[in-house]
C-alpha positions in Angstrom: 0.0 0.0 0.0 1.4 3.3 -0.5 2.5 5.6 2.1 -0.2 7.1 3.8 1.8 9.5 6.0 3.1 12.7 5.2 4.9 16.0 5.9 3.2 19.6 6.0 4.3 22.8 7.0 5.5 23.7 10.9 7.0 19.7 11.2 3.3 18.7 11.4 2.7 15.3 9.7 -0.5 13.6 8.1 -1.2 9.8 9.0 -3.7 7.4 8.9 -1.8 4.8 10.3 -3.8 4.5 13.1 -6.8 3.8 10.8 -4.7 1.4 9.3 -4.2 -0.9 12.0 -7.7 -0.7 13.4 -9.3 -1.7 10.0 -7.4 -5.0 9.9 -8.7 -8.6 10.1 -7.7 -10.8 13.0 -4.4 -13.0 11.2 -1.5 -14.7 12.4 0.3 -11.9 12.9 -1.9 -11.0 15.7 -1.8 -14.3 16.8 1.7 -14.3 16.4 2.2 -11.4 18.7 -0.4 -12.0 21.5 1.6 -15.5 21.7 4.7 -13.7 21.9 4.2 -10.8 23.9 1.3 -12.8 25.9 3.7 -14.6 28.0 4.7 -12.0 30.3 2.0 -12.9 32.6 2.6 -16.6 32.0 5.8 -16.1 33.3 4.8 -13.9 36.4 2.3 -16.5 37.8 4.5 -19.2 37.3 7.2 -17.4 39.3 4.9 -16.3 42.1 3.4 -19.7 42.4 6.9 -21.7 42.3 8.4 -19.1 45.0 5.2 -19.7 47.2 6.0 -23.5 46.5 9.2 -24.2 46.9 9.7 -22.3 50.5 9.4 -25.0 53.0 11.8 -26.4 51.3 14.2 -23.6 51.7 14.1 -23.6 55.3 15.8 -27.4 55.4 19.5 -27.8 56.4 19.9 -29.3 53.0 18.9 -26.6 51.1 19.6 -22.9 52.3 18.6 -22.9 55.6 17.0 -19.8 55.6 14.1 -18.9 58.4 10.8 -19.1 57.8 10.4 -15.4 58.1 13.3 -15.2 55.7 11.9 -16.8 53.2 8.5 -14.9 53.4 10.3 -11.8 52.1 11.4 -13.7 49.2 8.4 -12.4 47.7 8.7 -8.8 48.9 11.4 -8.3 47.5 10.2 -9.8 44.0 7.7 -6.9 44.4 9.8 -4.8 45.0 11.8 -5.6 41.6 8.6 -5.3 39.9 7.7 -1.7 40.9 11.2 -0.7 40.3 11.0 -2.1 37.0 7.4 -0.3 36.0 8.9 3.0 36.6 11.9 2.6 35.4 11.3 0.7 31.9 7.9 2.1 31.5 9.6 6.0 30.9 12.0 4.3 28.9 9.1 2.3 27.0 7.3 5.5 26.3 11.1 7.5 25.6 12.7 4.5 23.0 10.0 2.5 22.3 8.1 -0.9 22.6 10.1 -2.9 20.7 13.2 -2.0 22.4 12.0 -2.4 25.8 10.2 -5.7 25.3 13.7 -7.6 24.4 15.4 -6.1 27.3 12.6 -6.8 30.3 12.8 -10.3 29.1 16.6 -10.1 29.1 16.5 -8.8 32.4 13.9 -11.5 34.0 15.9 -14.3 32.5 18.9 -13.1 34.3 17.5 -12.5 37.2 15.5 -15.8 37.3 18.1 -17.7 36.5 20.6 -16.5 39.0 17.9 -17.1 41.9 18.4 -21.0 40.9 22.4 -20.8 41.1 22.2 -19.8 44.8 25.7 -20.7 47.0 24.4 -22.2 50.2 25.2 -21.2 53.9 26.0 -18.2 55.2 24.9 -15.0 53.8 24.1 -16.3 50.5 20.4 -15.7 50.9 21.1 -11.9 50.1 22.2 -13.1 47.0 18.9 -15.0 46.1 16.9 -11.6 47.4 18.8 -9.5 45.2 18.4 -12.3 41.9 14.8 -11.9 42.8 14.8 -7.7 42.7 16.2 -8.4 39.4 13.7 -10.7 38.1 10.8 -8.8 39.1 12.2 -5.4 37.8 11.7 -7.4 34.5 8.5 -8.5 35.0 7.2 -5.2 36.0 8.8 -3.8 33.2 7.3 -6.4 30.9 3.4 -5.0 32.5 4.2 -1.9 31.3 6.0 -2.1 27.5 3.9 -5.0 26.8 0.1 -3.9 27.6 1.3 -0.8 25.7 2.7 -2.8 22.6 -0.4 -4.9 22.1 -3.3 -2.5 22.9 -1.6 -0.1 19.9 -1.1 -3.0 17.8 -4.3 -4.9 17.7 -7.6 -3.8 15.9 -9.9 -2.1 18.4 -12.6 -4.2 17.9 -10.6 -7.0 19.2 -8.7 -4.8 22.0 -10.9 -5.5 25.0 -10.9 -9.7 25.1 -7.2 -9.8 23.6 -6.4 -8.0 26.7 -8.3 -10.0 29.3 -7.1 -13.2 28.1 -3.4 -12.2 27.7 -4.0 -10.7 31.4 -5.9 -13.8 32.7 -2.7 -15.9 31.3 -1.4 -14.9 34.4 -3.3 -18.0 36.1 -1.9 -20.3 33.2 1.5 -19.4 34.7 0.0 -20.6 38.0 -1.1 -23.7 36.9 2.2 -24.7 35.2 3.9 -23.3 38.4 1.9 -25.5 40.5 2.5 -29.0 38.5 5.6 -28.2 38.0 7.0 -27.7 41.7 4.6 -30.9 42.6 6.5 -32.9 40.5 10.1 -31.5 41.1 9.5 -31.4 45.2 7.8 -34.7 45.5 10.3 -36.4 42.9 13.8 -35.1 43.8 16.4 -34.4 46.4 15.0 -31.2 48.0 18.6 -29.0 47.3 17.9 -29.6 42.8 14.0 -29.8 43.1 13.7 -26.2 43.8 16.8 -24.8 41.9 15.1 -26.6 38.7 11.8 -24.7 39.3 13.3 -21.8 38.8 15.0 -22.6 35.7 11.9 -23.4 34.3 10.7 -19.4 33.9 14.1 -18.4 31.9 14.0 -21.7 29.9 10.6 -20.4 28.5 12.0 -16.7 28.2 14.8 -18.2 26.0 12.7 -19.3 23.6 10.4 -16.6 23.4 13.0 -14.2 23.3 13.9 -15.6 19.9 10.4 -15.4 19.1 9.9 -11.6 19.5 12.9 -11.0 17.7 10.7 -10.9 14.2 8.1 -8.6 15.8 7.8 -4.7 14.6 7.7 -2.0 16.6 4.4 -0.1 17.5 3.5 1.6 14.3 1.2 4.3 16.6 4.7 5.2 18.8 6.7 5.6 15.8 4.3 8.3 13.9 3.7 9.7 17.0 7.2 10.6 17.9 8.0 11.9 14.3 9.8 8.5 12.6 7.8 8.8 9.5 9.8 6.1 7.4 10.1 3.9 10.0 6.3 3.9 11.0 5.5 3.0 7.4 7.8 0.1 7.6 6.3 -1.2 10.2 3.4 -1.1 9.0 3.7 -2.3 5.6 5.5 -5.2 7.4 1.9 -6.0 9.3 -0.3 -5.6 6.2 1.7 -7.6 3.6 1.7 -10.3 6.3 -1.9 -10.2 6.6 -2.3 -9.7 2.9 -0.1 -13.7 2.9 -3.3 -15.3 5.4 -6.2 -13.2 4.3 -6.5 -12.0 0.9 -7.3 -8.6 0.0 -7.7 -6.1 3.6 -10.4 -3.8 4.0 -9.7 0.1 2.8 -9.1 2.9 5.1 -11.2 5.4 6.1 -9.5 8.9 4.9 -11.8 10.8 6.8 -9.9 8.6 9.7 -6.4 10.9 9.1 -4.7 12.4 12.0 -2.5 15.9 11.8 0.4 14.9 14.1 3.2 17.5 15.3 5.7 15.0 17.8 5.8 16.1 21.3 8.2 16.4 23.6 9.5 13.8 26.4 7.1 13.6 29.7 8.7 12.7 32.9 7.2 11.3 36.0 6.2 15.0 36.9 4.8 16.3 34.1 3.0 12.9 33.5 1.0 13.0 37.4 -0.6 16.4 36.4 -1.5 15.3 32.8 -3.4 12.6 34.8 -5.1 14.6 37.6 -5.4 18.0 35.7 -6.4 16.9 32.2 -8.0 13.1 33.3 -8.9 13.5 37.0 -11.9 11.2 36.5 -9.8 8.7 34.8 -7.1 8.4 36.9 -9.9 7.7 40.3 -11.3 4.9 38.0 -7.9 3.1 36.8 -6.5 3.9 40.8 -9.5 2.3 42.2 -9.5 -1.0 39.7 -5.9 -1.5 40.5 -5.9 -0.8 44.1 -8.9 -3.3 45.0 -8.3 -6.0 42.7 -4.4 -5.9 43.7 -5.7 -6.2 47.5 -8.2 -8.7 47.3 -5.3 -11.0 44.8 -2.8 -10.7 47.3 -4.7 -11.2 50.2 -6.4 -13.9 48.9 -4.2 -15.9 47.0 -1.0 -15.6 49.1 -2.5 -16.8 52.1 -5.0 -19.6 50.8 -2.1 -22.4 51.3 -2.4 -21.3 55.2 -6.2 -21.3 54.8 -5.9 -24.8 53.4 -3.6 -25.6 56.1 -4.6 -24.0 59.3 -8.7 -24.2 59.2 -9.3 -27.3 56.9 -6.1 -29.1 58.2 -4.8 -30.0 54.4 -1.1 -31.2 54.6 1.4 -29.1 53.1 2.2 -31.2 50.5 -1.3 -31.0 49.3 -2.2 -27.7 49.1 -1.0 -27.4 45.3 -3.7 -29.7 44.1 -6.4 -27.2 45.3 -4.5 -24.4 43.7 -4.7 -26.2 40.5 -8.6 -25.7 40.9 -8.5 -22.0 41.9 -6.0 -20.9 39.0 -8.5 -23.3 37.0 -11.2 -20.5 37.8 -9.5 -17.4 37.2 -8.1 -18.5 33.8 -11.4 -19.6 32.1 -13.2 -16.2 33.5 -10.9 -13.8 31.1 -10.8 -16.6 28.4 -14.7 -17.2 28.4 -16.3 -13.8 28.8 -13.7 -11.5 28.1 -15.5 -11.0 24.1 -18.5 -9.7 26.3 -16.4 -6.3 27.2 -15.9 -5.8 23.3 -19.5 -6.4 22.5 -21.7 -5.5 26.0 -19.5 -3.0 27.1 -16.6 -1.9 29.3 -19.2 -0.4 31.9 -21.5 -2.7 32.3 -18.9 -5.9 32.1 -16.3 -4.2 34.7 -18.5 -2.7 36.9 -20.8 -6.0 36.9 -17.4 -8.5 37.8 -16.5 -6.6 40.5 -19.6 -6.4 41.9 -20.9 -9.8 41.3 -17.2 -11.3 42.6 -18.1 -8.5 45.8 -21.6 -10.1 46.4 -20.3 -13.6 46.5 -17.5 -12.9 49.0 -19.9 -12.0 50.9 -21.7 -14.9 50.9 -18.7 -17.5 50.8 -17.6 -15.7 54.1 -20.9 -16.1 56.2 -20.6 -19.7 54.7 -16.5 -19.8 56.3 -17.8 -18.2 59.5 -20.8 -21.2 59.8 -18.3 -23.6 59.1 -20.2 -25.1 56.8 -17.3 -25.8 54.4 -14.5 -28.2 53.8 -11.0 -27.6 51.6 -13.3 -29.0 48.9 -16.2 -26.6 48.7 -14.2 -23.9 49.8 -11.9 -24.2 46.8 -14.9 -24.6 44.8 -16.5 -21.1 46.4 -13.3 -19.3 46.1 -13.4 -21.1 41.7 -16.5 -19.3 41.2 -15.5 -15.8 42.9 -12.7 -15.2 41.0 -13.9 -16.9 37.6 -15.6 -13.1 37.3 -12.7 -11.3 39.5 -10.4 -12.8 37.4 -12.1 -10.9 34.3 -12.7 -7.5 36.0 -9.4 -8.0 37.5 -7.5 -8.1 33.7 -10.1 -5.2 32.8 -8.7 -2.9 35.3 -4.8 -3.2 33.2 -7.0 -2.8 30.2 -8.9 0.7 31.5 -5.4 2.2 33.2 -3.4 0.9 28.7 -6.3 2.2 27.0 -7.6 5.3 28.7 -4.5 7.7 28.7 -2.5 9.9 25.7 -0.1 7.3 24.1 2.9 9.3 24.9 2.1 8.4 28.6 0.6 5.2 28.0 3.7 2.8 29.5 4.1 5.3 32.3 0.5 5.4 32.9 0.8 1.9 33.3 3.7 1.9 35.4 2.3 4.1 38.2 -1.0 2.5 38.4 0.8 -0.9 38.6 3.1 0.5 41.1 0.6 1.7 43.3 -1.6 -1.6 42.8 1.3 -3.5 44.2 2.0 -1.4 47.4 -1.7 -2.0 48.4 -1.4 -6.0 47.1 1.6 -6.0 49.4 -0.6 -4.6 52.6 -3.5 -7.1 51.5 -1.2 -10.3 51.8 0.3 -8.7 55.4 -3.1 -8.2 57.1 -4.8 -11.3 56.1 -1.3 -13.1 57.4 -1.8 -11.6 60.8 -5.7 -12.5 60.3 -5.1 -16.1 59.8 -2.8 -16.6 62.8 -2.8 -19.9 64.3 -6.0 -20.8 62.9 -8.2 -20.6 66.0 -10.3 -17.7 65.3 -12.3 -18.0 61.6 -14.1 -14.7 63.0 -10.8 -12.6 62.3 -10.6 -14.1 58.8 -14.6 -13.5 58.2 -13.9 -9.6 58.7 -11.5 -9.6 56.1 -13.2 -11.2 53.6 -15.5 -8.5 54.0 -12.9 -6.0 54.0 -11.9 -7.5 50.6 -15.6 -7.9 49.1 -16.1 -4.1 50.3 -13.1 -3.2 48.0 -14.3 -4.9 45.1 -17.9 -3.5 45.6 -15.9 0.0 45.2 -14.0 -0.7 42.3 -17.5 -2.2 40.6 -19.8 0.9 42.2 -16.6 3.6 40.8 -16.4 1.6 37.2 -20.2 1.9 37.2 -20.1 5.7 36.9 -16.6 6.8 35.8 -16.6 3.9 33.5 -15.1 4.8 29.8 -17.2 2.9 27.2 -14.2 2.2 25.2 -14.9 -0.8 23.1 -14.8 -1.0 19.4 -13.4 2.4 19.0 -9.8 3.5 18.2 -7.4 4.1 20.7 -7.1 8.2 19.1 -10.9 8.6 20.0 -10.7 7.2 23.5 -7.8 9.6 24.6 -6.3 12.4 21.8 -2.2 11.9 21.5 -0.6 14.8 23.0 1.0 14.9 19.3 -1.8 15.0 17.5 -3.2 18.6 16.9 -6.1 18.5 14.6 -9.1 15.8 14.1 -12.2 16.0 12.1 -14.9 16.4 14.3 -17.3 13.4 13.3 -14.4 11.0 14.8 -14.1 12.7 18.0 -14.9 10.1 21.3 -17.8 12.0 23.4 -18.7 9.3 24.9 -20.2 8.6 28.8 -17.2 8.5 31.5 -14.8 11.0 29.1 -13.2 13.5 30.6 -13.2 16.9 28.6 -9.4 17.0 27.6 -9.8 13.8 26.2 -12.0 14.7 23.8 
């Protein structure tokens, strides 16, 4: 196809490669990508779940001896790592570029990862495994931020909202594998290689894909909209004559669809807080709520469920990774199953209507725990059914906080949200520990179930009138590039839950 950017007086340029992108088919290239970029999440459940595994085992004289309070800030400092690496490769994501960032944060996470596994033992060694874990999460958490940026600017819009729930929800996927994984390594050999060979497990995958991505363009969208004309037309080509190979003949563009760019300038950390709260003050409430309350109930919940298991339904250590496999079970078929119903019902109604629903049946579940009226069994089953729609609203909040802001803020957006998410996720996990206890008193626990169905009722009751109704429409309409400096009027977004510089 022939260029469809150019150059006009003042350094302003005329594109439509926005319109381009969002007018194509689904094809393997976007298959291609989703698979490829996709597996950030993979690897960040599987790495949560494997550390959560593997930790009695680190407190045996065979292994590293480390305390049982030692070995609980294992994943503190993992955190840590990952909101380190949101700020930090989420400016450089929005500064050099998706592509760019996407190979290093894997880079990074496979080095970090595998370093954990090659930890000396004795001494004062287990510094060493916290600081391999720092490392490895600063790539994960720089992988939330390039990546959710990277796919929402390259895939269609009317595919945008259940692409991103099921590559979010793939999260639980890493679970799962996490889970069989360390059950067959721990039960199967010498304590001292089962657990250094779960973590080789992560970076193994990361090889591979890092080959994989390799072949992947950069962001058309960031390219025009930091002035790389030639480049952006590359990349684009490069998409369409791929899906030209799987799908024939594509769709025209819509000329009425052309933008009038003029590239901006860098936006640090500074500038980027009062574009939020000056210019998007009601979507920055909605994308801080979603994060902050699905973040606490997830940590609270899922951290501490093995001591649940353990302390109130008396299920042996050994066996508590069976009944994970059924909870990450749940909250990978809620994103995968429904997530098409935020493209086509809405983002309102679907986000606001998870967290709620997931809210209501906490609540219920919890007078159920307090009765005493449930076993590991039906509890597991209970807790299956909350989060198959938690799990959905859940992925929806990383959508809302990729999709609502400027793209020249977009990773950095990201990055702050997730960042704050986390901090919250971290005091979630810490007061349901202290809840739990010995186990004598469900009554403590029952309070904080509520205190974590109340959250969710928020974030539901918050997305139910701050909502954007995003879906089907082009990232441009949803929130104007800082670049871009004149639109026809017919395509501008005025739709409910917009905030008036975003039109």
């Amino acid at each position: 196809m022939a260029s469809t950017a150019q150059s006009t007086e003042g350094g302003v340029l005329r594109s439509l490669i926005p319109a381009r992108i969002d007018r194509l088919p689904w094809s393997r290239f976007h298959t291609h990508l989703v698979i490829a970029l996709g597996v950030a999440w993979v690897l960040d459940g599987l790495e949560i779940t494997v550390a959560s595994n593997v930790g009695p085992d680190l407190t045996q004289h065979s292994t590293l001896n480390m305390s049982a309070s030692a070995v609980a800030d294992i994943a503190t400092w993992y955190l840590i790592g990952e909101v380190i690496g949101a700020l930090f490769f989420g400016r450089l994501s929005d500064k050099l570029g998706r592509r760019n960032l996407f190979m290093v944060t894997l880079g990074v996470y496979l080095i970090g990862s595998g370093l954990t596994a090659a930890t000396p033992r004795g001494g004062y060694w287990f510094i060493f495994l916290y600081a391999t874990r720092v490392i490895a999460g600063m790539g994960i958490g720089g992988e939330y931020a390039a990546i959710n940026s990277a796919i929402d600017e390259m895939i269609p819009a009317r595919f945008r909202g259940r692409v991103d729930l099921a590559v979010n929800g793939t999260y639980w996927a890493g679970a799962f594998l996490g889970t069989i994984v360390t059950l067959f390594l721990l039960n199967h050999l010498a304590p001292n290689l089962g657990w250094r060979i779960a973590y080789v497990v992560g970076p193994v995958l990361a090889l591979v894909i890092l080959f994989v991505r390799r072949h992947l363009p950069e962001s058309p969208r960031w390219q025009i909209m930091h002035g790389r004309q030639q480049a952006a037309e590359q990349s684009i080509a490069e998409i369409e004559h791929d899906v030209e190979r799987t799908k024939g003949s594509i769709p025209p563009v819509d000329r009425s669809r052309e933008l009038e760019i003029r590239p901006a300038t860098q936006i640090g950390y500074l500038a980027l807080l009062r574009v939020l709260f000056s210019h998007y003050p009601s979507r920055s409430v909605l994308g801080a709520t979603l994060m902050i309350t699905q973040s606490f109930l997830y940590n609270a919940i899922f951290f501490t469920y093995g001591l649940v298991l353990q302390f109130f339904f008396h299920v042996k250590p050994t066996d508590t990774g069976y009944y994970f496999l059924a909870f990450a079970a749940g909250n990978l078929l809620g994103p995968l199953t429904i997530g098409h119903l935020f493209d086509t019902i809405g983002r309102r109604k679907m986000i606001s209507g998870t967290y709620l629903l997931s809210g209501v049946l906490l609540i219920i579940t919890a007078q159920l725990f307090k009765s005493g009226v449930l076993n590991a069994t039906t509890q597991t089953i209970c807790w299956s059914v909350i989060f198959f729609f938690a799990s959905a609203g859940a992925s929806a909040g990383y959508l809302t906080v990729s999709e609502v802001f400027p793209l020249e803020v977009r990773a950095k957006a990201i990055a702050v949200f997730f960042a704050i998410a986390q901090c919250f996720g971290s005091l979630g996990s810490h007061l349901y520990g202290h809840l739990i206890g010995t186990g004598n008193d469900p009554n403590r626990l029952y309070w904080g179930y509520l205190l974590g169905a109340g959250a969710m009722i928020v974030g539901g009751l918050v997305a139910a009138f701050l909502a954007v109704d995003a879906e089907g429409k082009s990232l441009e309409d949803v929130a104007k590039p800082l670049s871009v400096v004149a639109k026809p009027p017919e395509t501008i977004f005025r739709a409910g839950g917009q905030d008036s510089a975003g039109a």
